[in-house]
C-alpha positions as CSV (number, residue, x, y, z in Angstrom):
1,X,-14.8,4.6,53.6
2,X,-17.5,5.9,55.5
3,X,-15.4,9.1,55.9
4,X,-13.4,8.8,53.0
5,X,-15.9,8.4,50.5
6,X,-19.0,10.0,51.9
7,X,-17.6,13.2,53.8
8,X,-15.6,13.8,50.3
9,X,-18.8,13.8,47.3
10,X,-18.3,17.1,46.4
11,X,-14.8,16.2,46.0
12,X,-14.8,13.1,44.5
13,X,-17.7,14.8,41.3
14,X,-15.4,17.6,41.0
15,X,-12.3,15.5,40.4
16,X,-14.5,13.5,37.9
17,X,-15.4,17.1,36.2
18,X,-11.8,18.1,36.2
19,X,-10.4,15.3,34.4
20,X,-13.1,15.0,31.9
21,X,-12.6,18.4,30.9
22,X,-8.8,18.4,30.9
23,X,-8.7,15.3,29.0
24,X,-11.3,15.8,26.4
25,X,-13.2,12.9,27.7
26,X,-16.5,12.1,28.3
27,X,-16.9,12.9,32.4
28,X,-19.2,9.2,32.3
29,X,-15.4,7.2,31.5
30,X,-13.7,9.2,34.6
31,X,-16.5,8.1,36.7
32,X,-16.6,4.6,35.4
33,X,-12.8,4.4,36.0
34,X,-13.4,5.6,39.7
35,X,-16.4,2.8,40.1
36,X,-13.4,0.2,38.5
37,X,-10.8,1.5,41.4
38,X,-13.2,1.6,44.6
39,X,-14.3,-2.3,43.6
40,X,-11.1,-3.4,42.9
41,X,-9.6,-2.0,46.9
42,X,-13.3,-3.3,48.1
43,X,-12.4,-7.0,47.0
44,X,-8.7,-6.4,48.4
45,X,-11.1,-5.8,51.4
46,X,-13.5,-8.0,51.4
47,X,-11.8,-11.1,49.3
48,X,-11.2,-11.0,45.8
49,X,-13.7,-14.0,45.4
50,X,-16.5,-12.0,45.7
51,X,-18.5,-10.3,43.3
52,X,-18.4,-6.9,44.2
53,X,-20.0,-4.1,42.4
54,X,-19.6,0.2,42.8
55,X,-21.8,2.6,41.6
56,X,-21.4,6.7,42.2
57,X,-24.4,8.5,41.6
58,X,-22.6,11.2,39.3
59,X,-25.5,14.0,40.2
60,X,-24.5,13.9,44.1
61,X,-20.9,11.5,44.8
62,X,-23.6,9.0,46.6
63,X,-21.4,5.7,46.3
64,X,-23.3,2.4,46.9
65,X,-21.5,-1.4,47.4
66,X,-22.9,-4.7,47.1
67,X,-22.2,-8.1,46.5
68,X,-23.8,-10.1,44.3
69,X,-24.7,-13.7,45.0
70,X,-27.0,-16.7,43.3
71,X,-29.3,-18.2,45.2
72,X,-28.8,-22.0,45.1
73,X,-30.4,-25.1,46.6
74,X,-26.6,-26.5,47.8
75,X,-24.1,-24.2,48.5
76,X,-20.6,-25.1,46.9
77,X,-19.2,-21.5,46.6
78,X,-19.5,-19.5,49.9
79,X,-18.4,-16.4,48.4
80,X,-20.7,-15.8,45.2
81,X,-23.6,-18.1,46.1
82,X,-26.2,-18.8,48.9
83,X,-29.1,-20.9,50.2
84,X,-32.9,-20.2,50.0
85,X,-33.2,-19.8,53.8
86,X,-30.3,-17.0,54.0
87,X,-31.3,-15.9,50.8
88,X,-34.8,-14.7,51.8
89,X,-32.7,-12.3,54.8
90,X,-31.4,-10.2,52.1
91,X,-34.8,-10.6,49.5
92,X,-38.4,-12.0,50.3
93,X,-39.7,-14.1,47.8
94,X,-36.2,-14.8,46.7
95,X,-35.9,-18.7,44.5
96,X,-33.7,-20.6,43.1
97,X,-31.8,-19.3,40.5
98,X,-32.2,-15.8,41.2
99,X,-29.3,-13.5,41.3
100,X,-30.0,-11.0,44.4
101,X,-27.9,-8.1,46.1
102,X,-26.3,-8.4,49.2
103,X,-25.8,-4.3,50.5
104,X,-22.1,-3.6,52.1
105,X,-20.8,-1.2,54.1
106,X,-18.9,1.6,53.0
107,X,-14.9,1.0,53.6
108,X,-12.2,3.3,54.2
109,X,-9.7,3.7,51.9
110,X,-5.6,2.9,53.2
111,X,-2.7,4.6,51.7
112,X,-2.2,1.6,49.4
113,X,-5.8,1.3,48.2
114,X,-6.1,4.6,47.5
115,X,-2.9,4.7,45.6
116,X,-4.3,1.2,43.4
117,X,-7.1,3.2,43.2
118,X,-5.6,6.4,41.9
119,X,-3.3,4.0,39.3
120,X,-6.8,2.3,37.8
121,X,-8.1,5.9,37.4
122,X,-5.2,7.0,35.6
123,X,-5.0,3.8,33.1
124,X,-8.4,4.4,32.5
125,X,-8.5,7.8,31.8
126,X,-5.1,7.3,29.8
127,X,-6.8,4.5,27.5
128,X,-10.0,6.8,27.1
129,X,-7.7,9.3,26.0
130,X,-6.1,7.4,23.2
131,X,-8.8,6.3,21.8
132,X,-10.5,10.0,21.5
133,X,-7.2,11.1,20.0
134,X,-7.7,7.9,17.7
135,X,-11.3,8.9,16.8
136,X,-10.3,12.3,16.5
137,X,-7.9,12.1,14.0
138,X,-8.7,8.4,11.8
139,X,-10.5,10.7,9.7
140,X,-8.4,13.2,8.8
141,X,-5.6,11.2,6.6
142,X,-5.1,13.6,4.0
143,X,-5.9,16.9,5.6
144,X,-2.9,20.0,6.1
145,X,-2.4,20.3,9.7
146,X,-0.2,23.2,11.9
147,X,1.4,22.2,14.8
148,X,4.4,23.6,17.0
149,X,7.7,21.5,16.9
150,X,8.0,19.8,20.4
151,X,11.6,18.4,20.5
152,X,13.4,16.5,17.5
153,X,15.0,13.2,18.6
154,X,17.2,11.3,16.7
155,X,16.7,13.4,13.5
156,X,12.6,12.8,13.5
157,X,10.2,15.7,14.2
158,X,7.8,15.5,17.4
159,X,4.9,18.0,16.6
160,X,2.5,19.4,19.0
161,X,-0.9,19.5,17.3
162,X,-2.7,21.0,20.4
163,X,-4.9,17.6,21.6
164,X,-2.2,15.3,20.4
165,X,1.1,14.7,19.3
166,X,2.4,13.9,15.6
167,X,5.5,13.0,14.4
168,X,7.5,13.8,11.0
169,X,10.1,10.7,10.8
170,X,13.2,11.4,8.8
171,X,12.3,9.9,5.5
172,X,9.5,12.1,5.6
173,X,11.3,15.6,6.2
174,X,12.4,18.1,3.5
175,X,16.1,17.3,3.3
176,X,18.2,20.5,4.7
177,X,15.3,22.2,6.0
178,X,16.4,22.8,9.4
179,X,13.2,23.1,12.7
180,X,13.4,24.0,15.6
181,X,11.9,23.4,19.2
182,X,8.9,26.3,19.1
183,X,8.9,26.4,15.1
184,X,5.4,26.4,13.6
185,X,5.1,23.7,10.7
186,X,2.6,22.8,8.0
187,X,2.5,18.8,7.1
188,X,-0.6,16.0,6.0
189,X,-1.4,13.7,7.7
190,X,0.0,10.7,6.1
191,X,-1.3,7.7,8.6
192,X,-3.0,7.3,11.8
193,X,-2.3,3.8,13.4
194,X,-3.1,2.0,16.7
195,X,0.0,1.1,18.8
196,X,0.8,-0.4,22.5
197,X,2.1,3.0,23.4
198,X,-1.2,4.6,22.0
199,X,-2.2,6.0,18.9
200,X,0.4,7.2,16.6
201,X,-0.1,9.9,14.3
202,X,2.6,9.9,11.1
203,X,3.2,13.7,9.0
204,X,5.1,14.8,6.1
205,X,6.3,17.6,4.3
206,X,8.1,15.2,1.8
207,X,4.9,12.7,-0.1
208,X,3.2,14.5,-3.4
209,X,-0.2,14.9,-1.8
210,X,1.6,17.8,0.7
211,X,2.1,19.9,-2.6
212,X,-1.2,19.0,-4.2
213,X,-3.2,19.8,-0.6
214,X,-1.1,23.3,-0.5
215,X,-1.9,24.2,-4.0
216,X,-5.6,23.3,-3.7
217,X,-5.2,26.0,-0.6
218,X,-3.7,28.5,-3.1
219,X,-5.6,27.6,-6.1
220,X,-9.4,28.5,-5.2
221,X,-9.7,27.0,-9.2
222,X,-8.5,23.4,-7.5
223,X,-10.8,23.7,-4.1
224,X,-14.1,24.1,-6.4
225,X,-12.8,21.2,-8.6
226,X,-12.2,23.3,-11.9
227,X,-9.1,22.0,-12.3
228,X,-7.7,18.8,-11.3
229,X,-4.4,17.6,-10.6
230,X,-3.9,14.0,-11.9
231,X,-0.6,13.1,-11.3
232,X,2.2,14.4,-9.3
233,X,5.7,13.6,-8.7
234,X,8.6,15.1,-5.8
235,X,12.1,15.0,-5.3
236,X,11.9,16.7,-2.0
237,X,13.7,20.3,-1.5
238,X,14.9,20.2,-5.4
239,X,12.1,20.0,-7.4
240,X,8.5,18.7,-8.6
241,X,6.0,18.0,-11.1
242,X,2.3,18.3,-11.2
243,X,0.1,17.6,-14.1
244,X,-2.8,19.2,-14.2
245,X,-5.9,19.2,-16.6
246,X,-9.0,21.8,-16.5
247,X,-12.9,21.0,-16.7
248,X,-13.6,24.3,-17.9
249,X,-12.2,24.9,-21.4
250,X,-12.4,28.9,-20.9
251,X,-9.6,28.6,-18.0
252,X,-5.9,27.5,-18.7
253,X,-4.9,25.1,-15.5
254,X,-1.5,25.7,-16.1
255,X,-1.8,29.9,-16.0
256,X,-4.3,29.5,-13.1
257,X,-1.6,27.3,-11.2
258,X,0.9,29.7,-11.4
259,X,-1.0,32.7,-10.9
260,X,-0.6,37.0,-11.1
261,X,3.3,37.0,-11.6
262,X,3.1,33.7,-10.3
263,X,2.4,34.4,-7.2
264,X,0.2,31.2,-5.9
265,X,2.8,28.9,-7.1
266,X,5.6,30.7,-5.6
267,X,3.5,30.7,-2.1
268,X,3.5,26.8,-2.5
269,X,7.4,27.0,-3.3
270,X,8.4,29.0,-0.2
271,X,6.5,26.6,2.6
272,X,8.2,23.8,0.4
273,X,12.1,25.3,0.9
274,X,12.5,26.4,-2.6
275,X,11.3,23.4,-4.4
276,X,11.0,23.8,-8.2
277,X,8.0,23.1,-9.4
278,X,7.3,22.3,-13.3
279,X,3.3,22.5,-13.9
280,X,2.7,20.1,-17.0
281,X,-0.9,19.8,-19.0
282,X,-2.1,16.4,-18.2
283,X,-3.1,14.7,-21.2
284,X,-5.5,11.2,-22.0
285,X,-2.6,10.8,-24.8
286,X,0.5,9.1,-22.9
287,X,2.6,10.0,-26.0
288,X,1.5,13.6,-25.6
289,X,1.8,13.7,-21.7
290,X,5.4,12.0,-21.8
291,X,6.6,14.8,-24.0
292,X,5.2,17.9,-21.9
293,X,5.9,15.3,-18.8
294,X,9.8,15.8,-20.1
295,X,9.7,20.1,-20.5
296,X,12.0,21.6,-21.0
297,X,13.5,19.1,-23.4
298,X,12.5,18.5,-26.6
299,X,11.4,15.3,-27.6
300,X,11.4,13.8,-31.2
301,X,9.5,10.7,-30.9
302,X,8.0,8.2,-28.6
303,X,7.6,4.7,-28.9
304,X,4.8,2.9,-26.0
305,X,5.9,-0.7,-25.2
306,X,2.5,-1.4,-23.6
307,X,3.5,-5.6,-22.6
308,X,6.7,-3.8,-20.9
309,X,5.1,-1.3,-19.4
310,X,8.1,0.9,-21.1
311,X,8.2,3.7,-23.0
312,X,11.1,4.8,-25.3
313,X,11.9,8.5,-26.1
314,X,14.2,9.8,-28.7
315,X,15.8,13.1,-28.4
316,X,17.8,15.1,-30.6
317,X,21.6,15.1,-29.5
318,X,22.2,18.0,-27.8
319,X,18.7,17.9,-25.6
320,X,19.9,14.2,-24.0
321,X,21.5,15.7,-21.0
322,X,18.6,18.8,-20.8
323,X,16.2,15.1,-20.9
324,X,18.1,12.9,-18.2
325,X,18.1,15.8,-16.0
326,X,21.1,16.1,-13.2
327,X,21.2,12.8,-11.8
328,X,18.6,11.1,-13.8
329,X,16.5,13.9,-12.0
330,X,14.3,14.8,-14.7
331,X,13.8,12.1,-16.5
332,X,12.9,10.2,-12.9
333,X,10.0,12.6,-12.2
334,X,8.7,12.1,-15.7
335,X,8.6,8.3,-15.1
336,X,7.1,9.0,-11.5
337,X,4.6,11.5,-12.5
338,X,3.4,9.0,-15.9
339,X,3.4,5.7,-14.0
340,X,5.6,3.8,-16.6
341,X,9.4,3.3,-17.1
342,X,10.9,6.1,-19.3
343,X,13.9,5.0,-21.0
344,X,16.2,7.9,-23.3
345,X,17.9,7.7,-26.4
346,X,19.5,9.8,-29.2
347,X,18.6,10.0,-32.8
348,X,22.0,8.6,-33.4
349,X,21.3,5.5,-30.5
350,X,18.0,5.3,-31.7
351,X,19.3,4.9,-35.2
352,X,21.8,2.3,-33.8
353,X,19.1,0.2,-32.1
354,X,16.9,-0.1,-35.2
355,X,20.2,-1.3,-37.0
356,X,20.8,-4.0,-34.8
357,X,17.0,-5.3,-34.7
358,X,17.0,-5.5,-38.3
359,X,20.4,-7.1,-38.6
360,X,19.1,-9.2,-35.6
361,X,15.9,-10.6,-37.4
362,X,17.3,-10.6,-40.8
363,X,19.6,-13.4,-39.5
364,X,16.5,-14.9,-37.9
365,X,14.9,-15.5,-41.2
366,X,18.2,-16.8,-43.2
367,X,19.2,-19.3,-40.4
368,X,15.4,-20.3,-39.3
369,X,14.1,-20.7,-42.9
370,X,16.7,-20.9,-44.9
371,X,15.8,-18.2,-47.4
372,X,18.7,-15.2,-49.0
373,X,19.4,-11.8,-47.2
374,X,17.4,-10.4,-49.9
375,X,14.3,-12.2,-48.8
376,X,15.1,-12.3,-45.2
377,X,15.7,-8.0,-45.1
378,X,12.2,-7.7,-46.8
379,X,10.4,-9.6,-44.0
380,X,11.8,-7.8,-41.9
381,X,11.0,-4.5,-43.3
382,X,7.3,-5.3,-43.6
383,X,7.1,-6.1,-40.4
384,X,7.6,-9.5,-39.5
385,X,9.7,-10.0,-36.4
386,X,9.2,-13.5,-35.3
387,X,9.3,-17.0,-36.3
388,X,5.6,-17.4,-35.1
389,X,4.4,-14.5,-36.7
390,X,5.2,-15.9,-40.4
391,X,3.9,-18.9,-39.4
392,X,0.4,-18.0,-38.0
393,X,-0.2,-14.9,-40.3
394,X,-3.1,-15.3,-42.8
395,X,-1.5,-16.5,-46.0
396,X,-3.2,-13.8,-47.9
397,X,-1.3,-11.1,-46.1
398,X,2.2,-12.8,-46.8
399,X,1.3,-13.4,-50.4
400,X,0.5,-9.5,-50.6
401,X,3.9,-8.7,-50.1
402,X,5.9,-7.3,-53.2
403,X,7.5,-10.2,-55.2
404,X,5.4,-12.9,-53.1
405,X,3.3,-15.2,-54.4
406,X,0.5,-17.7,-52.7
407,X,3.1,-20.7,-53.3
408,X,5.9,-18.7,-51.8
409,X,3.8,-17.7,-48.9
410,X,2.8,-21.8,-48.3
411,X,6.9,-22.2,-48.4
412,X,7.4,-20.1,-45.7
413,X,4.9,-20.6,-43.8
414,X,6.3,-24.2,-43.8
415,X,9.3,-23.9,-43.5
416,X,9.0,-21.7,-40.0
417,X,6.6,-24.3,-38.5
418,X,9.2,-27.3,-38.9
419,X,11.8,-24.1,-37.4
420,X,9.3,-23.9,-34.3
421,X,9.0,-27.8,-33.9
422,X,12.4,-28.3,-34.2
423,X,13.0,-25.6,-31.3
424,X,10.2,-27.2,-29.6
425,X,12.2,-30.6,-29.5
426,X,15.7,-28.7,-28.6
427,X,14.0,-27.2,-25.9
428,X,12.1,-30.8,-25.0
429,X,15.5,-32.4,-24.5
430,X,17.3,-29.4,-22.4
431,X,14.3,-29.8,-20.1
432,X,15.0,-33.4,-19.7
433,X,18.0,-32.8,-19.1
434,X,17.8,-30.4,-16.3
435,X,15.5,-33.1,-15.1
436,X,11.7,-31.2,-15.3
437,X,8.8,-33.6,-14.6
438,X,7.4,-34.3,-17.2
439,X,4.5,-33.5,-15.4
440,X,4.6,-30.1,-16.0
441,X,4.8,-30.3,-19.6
442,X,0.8,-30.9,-19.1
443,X,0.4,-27.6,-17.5
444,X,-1.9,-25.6,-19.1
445,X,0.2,-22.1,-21.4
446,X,3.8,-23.5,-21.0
447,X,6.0,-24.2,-23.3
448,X,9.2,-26.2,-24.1
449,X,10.6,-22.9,-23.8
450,X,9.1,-21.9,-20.4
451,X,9.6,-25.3,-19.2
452,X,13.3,-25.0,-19.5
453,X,13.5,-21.3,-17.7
454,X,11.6,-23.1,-15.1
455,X,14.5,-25.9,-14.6
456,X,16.6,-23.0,-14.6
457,X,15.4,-21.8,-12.4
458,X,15.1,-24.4,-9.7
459,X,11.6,-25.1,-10.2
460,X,11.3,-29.0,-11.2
461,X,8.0,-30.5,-10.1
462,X,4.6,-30.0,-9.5
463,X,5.1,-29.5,-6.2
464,X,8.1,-26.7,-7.0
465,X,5.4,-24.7,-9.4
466,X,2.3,-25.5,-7.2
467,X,4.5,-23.8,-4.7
468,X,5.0,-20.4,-6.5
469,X,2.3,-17.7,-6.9
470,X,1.6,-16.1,-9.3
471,X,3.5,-13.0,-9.2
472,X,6.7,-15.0,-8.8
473,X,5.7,-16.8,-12.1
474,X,4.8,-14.1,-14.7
475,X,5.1,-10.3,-12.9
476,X,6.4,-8.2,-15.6
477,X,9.7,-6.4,-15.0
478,X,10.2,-2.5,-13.8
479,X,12.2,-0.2,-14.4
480,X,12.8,2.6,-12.1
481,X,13.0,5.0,-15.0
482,X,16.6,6.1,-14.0
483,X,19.7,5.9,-16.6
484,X,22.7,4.9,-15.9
485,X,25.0,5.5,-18.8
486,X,22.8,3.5,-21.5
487,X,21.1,1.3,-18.8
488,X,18.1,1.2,-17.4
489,X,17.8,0.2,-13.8
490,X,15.3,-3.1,-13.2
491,X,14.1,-5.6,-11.0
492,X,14.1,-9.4,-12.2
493,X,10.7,-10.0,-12.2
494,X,8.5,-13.3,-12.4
495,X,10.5,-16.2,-13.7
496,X,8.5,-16.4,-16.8
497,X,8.2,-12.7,-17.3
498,X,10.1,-12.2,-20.8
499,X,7.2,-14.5,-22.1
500,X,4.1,-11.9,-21.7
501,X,1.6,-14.2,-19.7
502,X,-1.1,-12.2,-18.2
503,X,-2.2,-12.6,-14.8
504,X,-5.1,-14.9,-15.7
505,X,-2.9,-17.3,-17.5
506,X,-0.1,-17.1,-14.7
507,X,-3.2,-18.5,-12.0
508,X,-4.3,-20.8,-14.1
509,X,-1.2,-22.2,-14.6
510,X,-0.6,-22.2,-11.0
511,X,-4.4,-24.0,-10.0
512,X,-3.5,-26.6,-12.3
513,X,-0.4,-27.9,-10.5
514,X,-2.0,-27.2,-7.5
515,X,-4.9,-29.7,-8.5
516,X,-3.0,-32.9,-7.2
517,X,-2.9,-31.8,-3.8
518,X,-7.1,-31.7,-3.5
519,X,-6.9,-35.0,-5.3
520,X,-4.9,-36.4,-2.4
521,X,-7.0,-34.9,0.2
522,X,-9.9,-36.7,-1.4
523,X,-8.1,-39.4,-1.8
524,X,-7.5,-39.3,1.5
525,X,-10.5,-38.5,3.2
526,X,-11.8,-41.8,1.2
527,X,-9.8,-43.6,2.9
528,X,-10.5,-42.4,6.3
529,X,-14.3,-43.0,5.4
530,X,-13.9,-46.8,4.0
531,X,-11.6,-47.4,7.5
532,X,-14.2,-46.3,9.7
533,X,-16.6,-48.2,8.2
């Protein structure tokens, strides 16, 4: 390489400068990668058992090679070690244990070694670029970006963002907005992630925080942090919501939103394809923020299921369909936008469903303690809905009822405590029957009740529950806040979710059946212990 190497510095520095500053890379990793290459063809040279090292000067292309070796009293590896004797040849004063340098001369790249070489450089320089592209953008989740549209294969969006590519898959397109190779697009940066093929940056034009990044651009109110907007809800290339709330109570977030003639919303609606956009005031009340979430309808009254995670709205007749939206359409981004399950209802189905609950738990009370409709309807209408709930009330406030008195109260209170033991032994024998442990009847908060859901349900031993976690025990069902007819669409849940037990409950419920298997580990380790000894 005397001739190859040495004859070409100038050349080989200015090859290093190119790269670095077509890459973007720092001009240290090209000449690093070039060290890498010429040591790798030198141990083809030499024998890869050696321990060969490269260094180019990067101030004048000098390029050095040496071998390192350990200096031994025995020799047992020719290549990478030598005696004291040779040893002081290449280093006076040289001992045992020393690592020393062993100078080579320069060799002359082949045609094969050169093209190894050039591969090595180009992996390098390849990784080196990734990872700057990585750095480069990790950061900027969340950020608008321009790019020009590259190509579009099968349906997703290959952006040219100037140092690197993005990519805008399918799901995250505006549906019929039609790009083209050369177009000039506007998208967030929704994730940056590390793949074999090198890091891979993900856009869209479709997720809620595209339309709250271009309004803060539009909205100089939103940039200084005036106004906030707290929630937001799309249906991509039909229409939006945004709910917004002001920290200045001399400026209306809604009238700065949409702007003179509304022209800083209507700038957001054109780079979003004609999306309508609904700009709601955000309010702390959920009551209050459900009825402007559901504009332009008009809402009569809403009732918050808070253990559900539901919330009922009643509408006059004729507003039902302006409510539900095309599609479920509105009513969807209402449910989106205030995080719960939205579920619509007429006066008249409203009306229907209080008739049925009272009807409901008026024959609760006559079957369960054996009392008239009279006195089983005016339960009901104070309130009481549950066997449990006339039988752990305060006496005081059942007495307190009109045409009660403190023996009455003592009656009924009876009364539903043998109703709940004798459901308690009902549901004792069912679980028997479906052949629960009774095992788990120990189980810290379940019941007869639960116990038999559980057999149900497959789950039969303490192994079976110990098995579970917790979510798949008591997660709460949700509704996707879409109507069909007079259904709400929802997912199953936890097995026990119709009971209400909070998270806490659910893992200690879970711990406790899991408490047999440490035991037998113990247990076990005991044994092992006593054995030994």
């Amino acid at each position: 390489m005397a001739t190859a190497i040495s004859a070409n510095k100038a050349e080989l520095l200015a090859i290093a400068n190119s790269v670095a500053s077509e890459k973007m890379i720092d001009k240290a990793i090209v000449i690093e990668a070039m060290e890498d290459a010429i040591q790798r063809a030198a141990r083809a040279r030499y024998g890869a058992e050696n321990d060969i090292r490269a260094k180019l000067d990067p101030e004048n292309g000098d390029l050095r090679l040496w071998r390192v070796v350990e200096v031994v009293e025995e020799v047992e590896d020719f290549f990478k070690q030598v005696d004291v004797k040779a040893a002081q040849k290449l280093q006076a004063g040289a001992a045992v244990g020393d690592f020393i340098v062993d100078p080579l001369p320069p060799i002359d790249l082949g045609r094969i070694d050169a093209q190894s070489a050039k591969q090595v450089i180009f992996q390098k320089v390849r990784d080196a670029e990734r990872e700057r592209q990585h750095e480069e953008f990790k950061d900027r989740v969340g950020e608008i970006i321009t790019g020009v549209v590259k190509s579009v294969e099968f349906g997703h969006v290959v952006v040219n963002l100037g140092r690197a590519e993005g990519v805008i898959r399918r799901d995250q397109q505006i549906p019929r907005e039609v790009v083209r190779v050369g177009d000039r697009v506007r998208s967030i940066i929704l994730n940056v992630r590390r793949e074999n093929r090198g890091p891979q940056i993900f856009l869209s034009r479709a997720h809620p925080d595209f339309m709250k990044k271009l309004f803060a651009q539009e909205v100089p109110e939103i940039y200084d942090g005036i106004i906030e907007i707290k929630a937001a809800a799309r249906d991509p290339g039909s229409r939006a919501k945004i709910g917004v709330i002001s920290h200045d109570s001399s400026i209306d977030p809604v009238g700065a939103c949409v702007g003179m003639k509304g022209s800083r919303v209507q700038a957001v609606v054109q780079e979003m394809q004609g999306e309508k956009i609904d700009i709601i005031p955000w309010s702390d009340d959920t009551a209050t923020f459900v009825v402007n979430a559901l504009q332009p309808a008009t809402v009569s009254r809403v009732v918050i299921d808070e253990d559900e995670g539901r919330i009922e709205v009643v509408v006059p007749d004729d507003q039902l369909s302006l409510a539900i939206g095309r599609r479920g359409q509105n009513v969807r981004l209402a449910s989106q936008l205030t995080g719960s399950a939205i579920d619509i209802m007429t006066e008249a189905d409203a009306s229907e469903k209080r008739q049925k609950e009272f009807v409901t738990r008026s024959e609760l009370f006559q079957n369960e303690l054996d009392v008239d409709e009279t006195l089983s309807q005016l339960l009901v209408a104070e309130g009481f809905g549950e066997l449990e709930e006339v039988a752990y009330v305060g006496i005081e406030e059942l007495a307190g009822i009109e045409g009660f008195d403190e023996e009455l109260a003592e009656e009924l209170q009876n009364r539903a405590l043998e109703a709940l033991e004798r459901r308690e032994a009902a549901a004792r024998e069912e679980r028997r029957a479906l052949g629960v442990e009774d095992a788990l009847a120990e189980m810290p908060n379940l019941t007869e009740a639960m116990l038999v859901t559980l057999g149900k349900a497959g789950i039969k031993t303490l192994d079976d529950l110990a098995d579970l976690a917790t979510d798949e025990l008591i997660a709460r069902k949700r509704a996707e806040g879409r109507r069909r007819g007079k259904e709400m669409v929802e997912d199953k849940g936890g097995i026990l979710a119709e009971y209400g037990l909070s998270e806490e409950q659910g893992n200690e419920t879970i711990m406790a059946a899991r408490a047999h298997w440490f035991a037998d580990e113990e247990n076990g380790e005991d044994a092992v212990a006593e054995t030994s000894q």
